[in-house]
Each structure stands twice: as C-alpha cells, then as structure tokens.
N, C-alpha and C positions, 0 to 999 in steps of 0.2 A: 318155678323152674325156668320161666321164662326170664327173669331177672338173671339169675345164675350165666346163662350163656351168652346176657349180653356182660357183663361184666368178663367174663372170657374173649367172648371177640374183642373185645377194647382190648383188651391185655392183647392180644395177637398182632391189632391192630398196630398199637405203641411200637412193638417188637421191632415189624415189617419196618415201621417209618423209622427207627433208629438205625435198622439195618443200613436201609438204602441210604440214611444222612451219611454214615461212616463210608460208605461207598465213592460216594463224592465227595466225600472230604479229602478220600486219598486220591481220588483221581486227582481233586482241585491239588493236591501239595504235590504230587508227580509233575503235573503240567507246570508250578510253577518253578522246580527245582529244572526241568529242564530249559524250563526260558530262560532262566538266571545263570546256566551255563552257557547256552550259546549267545547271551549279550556279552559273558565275559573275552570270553573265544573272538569275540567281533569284537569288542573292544581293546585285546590282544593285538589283534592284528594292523587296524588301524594304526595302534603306538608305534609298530615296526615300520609301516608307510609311511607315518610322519618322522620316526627318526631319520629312516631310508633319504629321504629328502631333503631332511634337514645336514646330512651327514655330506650327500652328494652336492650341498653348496658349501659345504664349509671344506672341501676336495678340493674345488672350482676356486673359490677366494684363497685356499694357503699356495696353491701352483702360481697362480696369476702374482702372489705373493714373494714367491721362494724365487731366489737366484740359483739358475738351473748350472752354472759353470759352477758353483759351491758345495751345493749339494740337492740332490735329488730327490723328490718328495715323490714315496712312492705306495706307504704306508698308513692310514689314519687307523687306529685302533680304540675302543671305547670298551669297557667292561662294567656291569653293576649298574647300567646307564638307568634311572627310575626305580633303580631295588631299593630292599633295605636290607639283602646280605648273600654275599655270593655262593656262601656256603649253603643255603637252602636251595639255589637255584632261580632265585624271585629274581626280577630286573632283564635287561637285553646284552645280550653282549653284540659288539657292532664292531665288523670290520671291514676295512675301507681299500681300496688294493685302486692305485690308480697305473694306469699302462699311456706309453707317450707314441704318437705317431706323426712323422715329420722328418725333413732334413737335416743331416746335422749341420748347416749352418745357420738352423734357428734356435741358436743358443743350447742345445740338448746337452750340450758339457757332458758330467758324469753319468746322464742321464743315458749311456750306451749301453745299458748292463741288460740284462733277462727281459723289463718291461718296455722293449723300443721294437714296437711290432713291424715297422718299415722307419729306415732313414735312408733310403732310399727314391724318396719324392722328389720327382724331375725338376718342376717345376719350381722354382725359388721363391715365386709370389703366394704360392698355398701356405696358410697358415699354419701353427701349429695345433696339433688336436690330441685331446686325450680322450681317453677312455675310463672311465670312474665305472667301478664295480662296487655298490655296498652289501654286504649280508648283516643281515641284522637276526639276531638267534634269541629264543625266550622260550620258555620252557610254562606247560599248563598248568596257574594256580591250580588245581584240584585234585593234581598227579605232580610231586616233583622229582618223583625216581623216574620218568618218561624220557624220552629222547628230546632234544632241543629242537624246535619247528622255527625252519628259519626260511627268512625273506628275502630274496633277492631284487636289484633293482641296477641294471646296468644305463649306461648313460651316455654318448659321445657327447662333446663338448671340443668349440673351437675356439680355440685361447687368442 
C-alpha cells in the first residue's frame, strides 16, 4: 500500500511541476513579445529623428542653394522614405515646409507669398533666417489600419 501512494504522489508531483513550467513559459513569451514591441516603437521613432534631421539639413543646403529672385524653395516633400510599399502603410512619409524671415532687400524675390513671416526687418545688416518645419509620419508595424504617429521637429536657421 505504501508503494501505491508514493507512485501517486510522483504522478501529482510531475503534474504540479508541468503546471508551473507552462506558467512561466507563458509569462517568459508575454514578457518577451512585449519587449519586442516596444524596441520596435523605439526604434520607430528614432528613424523619424534621424530622418527629421537629416530632412532639416537638406532644407538648409537647397535654400542656401536656390536663387530666391527665381524661385522660391518652400516645400521638401518625401513619401515611402525606408518602406517597401506605400499601400501597406510600411516606410515614413516626410514633409518639409520652410517659412523666410527678413527684409525684402535680402533677395526674398518671389519669396513674398504665404511663407514670409516678417519683411519687415529694420535693420538691413540682420541676416536672412528661415524657419524649417519637418513632420515626419509612420504608421506601427504591428497595426497598419492605425493612424500615422508623427514627428515634428522645427528649426530656425540663419542663412
């Protein structure tokens, strides 16, 4: 009889420690399914600050660039930027919106239109300065019917 119930307790025993291993198993594959989203999330985000950046010097070099009496550089626009298809939603869309502030005898030419927040500058020796606005917009691998979460990143800059 006494052999009987230890062969029972073992069998209980086995049970208990199967139980609890599947226990921690799920915990272990929860914890790491959530770490693995929000490295993606962080590493979302990052892409947007470097493109941000990278967007708001390539604003700086086409102005410093463009002949403002010709035409007026007011626009950088980027779509699919790191995707592979826009119809999913993957990639950043980036847009770039630069605004001019200064007197019109610092060359503003066409540049008189919507984006000339003051020409009005007394002073004739103050430089010219813009204003670079990027938003950089992406959408979370893991949801792509979601709304776009996007990045802003404004900038003065004197030309």
């Amino acid at each position: 009889m006494i052999k009987k119930q230890r062969k029972a307790f073992s069998l209980l025993t086995a049970l208990v420690v199967i139980v609890l291993m599947a226990t921690v198993a799920v915990l272990v594959m929860n914890m790491t399914a959530k770490i693995t989203k929000e490295t993606t999330s962080q590493f979302q985000k990052e892409q947007a600050v470097l493109l941000a950046k990278s967007y708001t010097e390539l604003a700086i070099m086409a102005v410093t660039a463009n002949d403002r009496a010709i035409n007026c550089m007011e626009d950088i626009d980027g779509v699919n930027i790191l995707g592979t298809s826009s119809s999913t939603g993957e990639g950043y869309r980036v847009r770039t919106r630069i605004s001019y502030i200064g007197s019109n005898n610092q060359n503003l030419g066409n540049c008189s239109g919507t984006r000339v927040f003051s020409n009005s500058v007394v002073t004739p020796e103050s430089s010219l300065n813009i204003i670079v606005d990027v938003y950089v917009e992406y959408k979370d691998l893991d949801n792509s019917t979601a709304k776009y979460i996007t990045y802003h990143r404004r900038t003065l800059q004197k030309i």
